[in-house]
N, C-alpha and C positions, 0 to 999 in steps of 0.2 A: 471575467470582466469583459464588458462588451467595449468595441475600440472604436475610435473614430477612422473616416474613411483615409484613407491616402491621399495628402495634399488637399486636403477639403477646404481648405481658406482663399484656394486661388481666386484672384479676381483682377481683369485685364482691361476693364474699363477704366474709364476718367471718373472725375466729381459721381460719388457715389451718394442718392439720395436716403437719408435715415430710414424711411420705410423697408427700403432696397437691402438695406445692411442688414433688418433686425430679421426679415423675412427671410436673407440666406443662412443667417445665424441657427434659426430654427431648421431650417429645412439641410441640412449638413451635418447638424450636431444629435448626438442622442445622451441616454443615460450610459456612463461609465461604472458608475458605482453598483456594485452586488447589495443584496435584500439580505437582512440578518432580521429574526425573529427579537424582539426588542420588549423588554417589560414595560407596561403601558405606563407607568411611574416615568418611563424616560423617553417616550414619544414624543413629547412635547419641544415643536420648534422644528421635527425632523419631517423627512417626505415621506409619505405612505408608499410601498410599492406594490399594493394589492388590493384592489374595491374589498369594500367591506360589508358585506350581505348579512343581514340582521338576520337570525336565527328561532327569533321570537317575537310577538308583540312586545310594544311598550306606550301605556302603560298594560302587564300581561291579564290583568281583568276592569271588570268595570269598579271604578273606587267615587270615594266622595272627595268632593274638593274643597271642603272645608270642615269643620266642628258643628254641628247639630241634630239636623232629624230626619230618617229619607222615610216619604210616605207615597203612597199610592196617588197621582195628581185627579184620580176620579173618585177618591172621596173627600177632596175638599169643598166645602161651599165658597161657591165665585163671589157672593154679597157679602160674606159677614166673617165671624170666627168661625173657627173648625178646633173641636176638642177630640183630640184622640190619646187613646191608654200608649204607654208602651212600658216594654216589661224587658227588649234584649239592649243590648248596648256591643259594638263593635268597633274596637281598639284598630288602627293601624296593623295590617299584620296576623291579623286572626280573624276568621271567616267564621261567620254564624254555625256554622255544620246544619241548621235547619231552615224551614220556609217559615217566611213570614205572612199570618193570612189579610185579608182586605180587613181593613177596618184599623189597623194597629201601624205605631210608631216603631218607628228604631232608633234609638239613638247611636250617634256614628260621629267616629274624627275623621282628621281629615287625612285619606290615603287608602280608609277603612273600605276593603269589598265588599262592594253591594249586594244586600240579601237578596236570595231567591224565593218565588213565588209559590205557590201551592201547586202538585202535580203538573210540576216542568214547564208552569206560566212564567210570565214576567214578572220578575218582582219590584219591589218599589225602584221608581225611576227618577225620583224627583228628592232635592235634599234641602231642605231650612236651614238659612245662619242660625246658629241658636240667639244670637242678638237679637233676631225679628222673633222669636217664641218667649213665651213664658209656661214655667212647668210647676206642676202642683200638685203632689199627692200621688203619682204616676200620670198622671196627665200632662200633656204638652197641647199649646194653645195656640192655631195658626194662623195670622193674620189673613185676609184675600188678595190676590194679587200675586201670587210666584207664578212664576210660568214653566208647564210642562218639561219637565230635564234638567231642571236650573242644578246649578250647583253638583254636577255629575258630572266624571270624566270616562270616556267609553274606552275601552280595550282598543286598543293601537291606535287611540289618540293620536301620538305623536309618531311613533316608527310601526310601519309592518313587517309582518315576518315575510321574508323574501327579498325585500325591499335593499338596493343601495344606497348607504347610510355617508359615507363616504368614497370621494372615489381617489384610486389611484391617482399619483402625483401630484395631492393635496399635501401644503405646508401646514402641518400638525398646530393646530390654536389650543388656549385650554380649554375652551367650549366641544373642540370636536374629540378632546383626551376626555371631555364628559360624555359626550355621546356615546363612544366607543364603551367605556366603564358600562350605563344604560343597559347595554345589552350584551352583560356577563363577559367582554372580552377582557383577561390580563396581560395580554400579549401582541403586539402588534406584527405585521411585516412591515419592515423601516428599511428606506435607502441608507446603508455605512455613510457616513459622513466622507465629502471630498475631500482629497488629502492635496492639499495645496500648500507649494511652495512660492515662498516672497522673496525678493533681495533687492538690493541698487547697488550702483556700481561706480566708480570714480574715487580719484583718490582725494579730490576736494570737499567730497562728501563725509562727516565725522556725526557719530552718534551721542544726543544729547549726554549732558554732564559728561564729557569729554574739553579738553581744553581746545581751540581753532588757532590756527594760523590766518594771518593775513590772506585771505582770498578765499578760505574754507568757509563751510555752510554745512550746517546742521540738515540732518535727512528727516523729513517730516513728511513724503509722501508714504517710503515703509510701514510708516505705525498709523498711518493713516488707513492706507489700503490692510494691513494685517486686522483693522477693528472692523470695517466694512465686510471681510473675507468669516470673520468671527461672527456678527449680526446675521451672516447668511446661513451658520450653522458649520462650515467646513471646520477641518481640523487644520490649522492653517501652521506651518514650520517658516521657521525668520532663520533665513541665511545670512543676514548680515548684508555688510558692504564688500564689494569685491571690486579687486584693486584693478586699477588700468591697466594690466596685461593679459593677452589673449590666450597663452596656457591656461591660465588661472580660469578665466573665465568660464573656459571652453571645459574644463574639466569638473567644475561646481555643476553649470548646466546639465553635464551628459549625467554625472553620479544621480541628481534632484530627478531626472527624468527617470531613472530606473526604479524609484518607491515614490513618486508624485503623481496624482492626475491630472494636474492642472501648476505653468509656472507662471508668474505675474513679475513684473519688473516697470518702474516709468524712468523714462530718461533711455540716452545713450544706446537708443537705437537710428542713433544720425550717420549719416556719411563721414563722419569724421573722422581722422588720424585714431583718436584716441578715446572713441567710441567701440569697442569692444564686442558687444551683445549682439550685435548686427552680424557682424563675419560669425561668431561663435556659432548664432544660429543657424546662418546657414553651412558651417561647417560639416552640423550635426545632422540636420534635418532641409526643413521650408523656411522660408520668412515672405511674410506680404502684407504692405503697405496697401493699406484700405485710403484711400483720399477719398474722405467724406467733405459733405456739404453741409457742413458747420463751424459753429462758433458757441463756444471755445472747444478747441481739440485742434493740434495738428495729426498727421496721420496716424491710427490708431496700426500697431501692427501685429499680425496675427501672422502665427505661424505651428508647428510642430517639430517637436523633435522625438523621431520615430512616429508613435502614435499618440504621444502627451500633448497639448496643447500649451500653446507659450501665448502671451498677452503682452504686450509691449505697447506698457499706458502712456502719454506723453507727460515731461516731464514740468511743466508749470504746474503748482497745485489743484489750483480750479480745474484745468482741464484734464487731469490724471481723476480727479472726484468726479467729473463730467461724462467724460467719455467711460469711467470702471461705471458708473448708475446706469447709462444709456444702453453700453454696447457688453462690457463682462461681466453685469449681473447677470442677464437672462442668458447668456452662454453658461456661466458655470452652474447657474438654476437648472437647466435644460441638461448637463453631464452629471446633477445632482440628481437628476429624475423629474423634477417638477414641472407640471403641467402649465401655470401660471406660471408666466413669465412679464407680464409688462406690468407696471404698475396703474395705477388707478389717479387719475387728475379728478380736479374738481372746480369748477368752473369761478373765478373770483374779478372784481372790478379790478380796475388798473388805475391807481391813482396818479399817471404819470406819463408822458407820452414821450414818445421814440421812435428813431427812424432807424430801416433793417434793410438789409439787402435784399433783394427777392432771388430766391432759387436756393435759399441755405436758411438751414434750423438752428434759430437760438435757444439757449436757456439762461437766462436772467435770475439772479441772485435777487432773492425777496421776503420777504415779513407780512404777518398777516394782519392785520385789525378788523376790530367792527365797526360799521357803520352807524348813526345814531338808527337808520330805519333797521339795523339788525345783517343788512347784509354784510357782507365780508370783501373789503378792498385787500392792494397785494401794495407794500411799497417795494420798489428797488433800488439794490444799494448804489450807492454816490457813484460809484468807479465799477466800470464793465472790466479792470483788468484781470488778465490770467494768470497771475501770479499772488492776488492779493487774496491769503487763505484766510483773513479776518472775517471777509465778506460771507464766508459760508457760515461760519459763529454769528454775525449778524442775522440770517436767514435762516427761513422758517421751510424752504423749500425751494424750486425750479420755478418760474413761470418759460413756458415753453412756447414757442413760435415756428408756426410751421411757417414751411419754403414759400408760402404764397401770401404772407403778409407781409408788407413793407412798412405800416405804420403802426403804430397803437397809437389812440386817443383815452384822453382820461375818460373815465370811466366805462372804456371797454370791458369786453368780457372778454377774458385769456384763459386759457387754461394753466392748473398750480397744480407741481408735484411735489407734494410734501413732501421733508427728507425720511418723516417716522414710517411713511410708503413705502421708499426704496432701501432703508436703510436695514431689514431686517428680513 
């Protein structure tokens, strides 16, 4: 297993700009995870760890591309009908074995390998719907009008032999588990899924269907970040709550670090008495407080214990959802193997206007609609607070503010990041 470097999270600056974060993120982090040989049946969702060089054409000859007639385009007449005999017919999957000469039809489906020519010429190059012919008697009857190759698909059409089909540190779609199939592969090389561990900590913290005391609260950021940790493909293990004492703590940590790649926790990395996770970490390993320049997140904290990476999300929900999308998705993407790390926006109106600090990135809780002209406005929810998890059930994704915008006006263009973007 490949390790991360020693103390790779240090950072001794002040207000740290998002850009600045995600650039050292990348440039610090690598893949942790080992390559296992994987049945292509269970590729799907996971990270390739090897380019995939196609071995062959596809399609590997020339075929037709649909059900009818493939004829020579130089004995058709351009003014009128064209009557020609045909006598073979060529199913999907079965090659004529002979040449076919000038003058004659072939009837062909659709997939069917295209005949060959008379002493190792071209053979017919051109194929009729059969809804545009009429047949009678062994004759087929050609309208004027198809044009030279129509209805043919040539040999490496779509992939060439030699060719990168996929590359390395691609998140497995099912279009690219078709691809791969295409060109005879059953087997993939797949990154081992990250093995990540979850917990929170406090003793005011009680897990649903549990009965509370007065001043207890249910933990909704764990099952939160554990589905987030799941949509990314990891093999995610749930430690539970761990109680306000610093053995305890310190001892859950160092165990988790010895079979985890990766540990995730929000909350209760404060200065406080009775804040735990803090001393723990750094008992064990590093701890460092990133002060970024945004809204919402207080300081996101990164650290190691030994060579594991610890994440210490903050503890209001919005900004635990905010800062795990922003800042330890494409960290634990990037120790997953994967090439793509940021996600993709998509430019939408603003039906709403707002005033923002300048020199700090927000993300705005928002919903999408259409326009009657067909565009796409973004509304945002009522309340910017960081506590209110309702807002993200409202929301359809991020509208995103960089540092150097202080206003939106209605019907700006903002950038939107969908949650179905970051959330898998």
């Amino acid at each position: 297993m490949a390790q991360l470097s020693d103390d790779c999270f240090a950072f001794g600056g002040e207000l740290m700009p998002t850009s600045k974060a995600l650039a050292l993120l990348a440039e610090t982090t690598r893949p942790v995870a080992t390559a296992d040989e994987v049945p292509i049946t269970d590729a799907h969702g996971r990270i390739l760890a090897k380019n995939i060089l196609s071995e062959r054409d596809v399609p590997p000859h020339d075929n037709a591309a649909v059900d009818g007639w493939a004829v020579y385009f130089d004995d058709l007449n351009k003014e009128s009908d064209t009557s020609l005999p045909w006598h073979d017919r060529i199913p999907a999957g079965r090659p004529l074995g002979h040449a076919v000469p000038r003058g004659q039809a072939v009837r062909v489906f659709t997939g069917a390998p295209m005949p060959q020519g008379e002493g190792g010429a071209p053979g017919p190059e051109t194929v009729l719907m059969q809804e545009d012919c009429r047949e009678q008697d062994g004759v087929v009857i050609i309208p004027p009008g198809i044009k030279k190759g129509a209805n043919r698909r040539n040999a490496g059409e779509d992939i060439k032999k030699g060719e990168i089909i996929l590359a390395a540190g691609r998140r497995l779609q099912p279009q690219d588990v078709g691809l791969a199939a295409s060109v005879g592969l059953a087997s993939l090389s797949i990154y081992r899924r990250l093995k990540v561990a979850v917990f929170s900590s406090g003793d005011e913290v009680f897990d649903p269907g549990q009965d509370i005391p007065a001043g207890g609260i249910y933990d909704s950021n764990r099952f939160m970040i554990i589905a987030l940790l799941e949509g990314l493909g990891c093999e995610v293990h749930d430690l539970g709550i761990l109680p306000d004492q610093l053995d305890a703590v310190r001892d859950a940590l160092d165990a988790a670090a010895k079979t985890h790649d990766a540990l995730i926790t929000s909350g209760g990395v404060s200065t406080g008495e009775e804040d735990h996770i803090k001393a723990a970490v750094e008992a064990l390993g590093h701890l460092h407080f990133w002060r970024l320049a945004i809204r919402p997140g207080r300081p996101i904290a990164l650290g190691q214990i030994d060579y594991v990476p610890f994440v210490g999300l903050p503890g209001n929900p919005i900004a635990a959802l905010v800062t795990f999308l922003r800042f330890a998705r494409p960290l634990l993407l990037r120790l997953s193997g994967a090439a793509d790390t940021e996600p993709r926006s998509i430019p939408v109106h603003a039906n709403f206007t707002y005033k923002k600090k300048k020199g700090r990135r927000e993300w705005l809780r928002a919903r999408l609609y259409t326009l009657d002209d067909g565009s796409v406005a973004a509304e945002k929810y009522k309340s910017s607070g960081a506590g209110i998890l309702s807002s993200a059930v409202f929301a359809d994704g991020l509208i995103e503010l960089p540092e150097n915008i202080t206003r939106v006006e209605e019907g700006m263009l903002v950038d939107f990041l969908p949650f179905n973007e970051m959330m898998r």
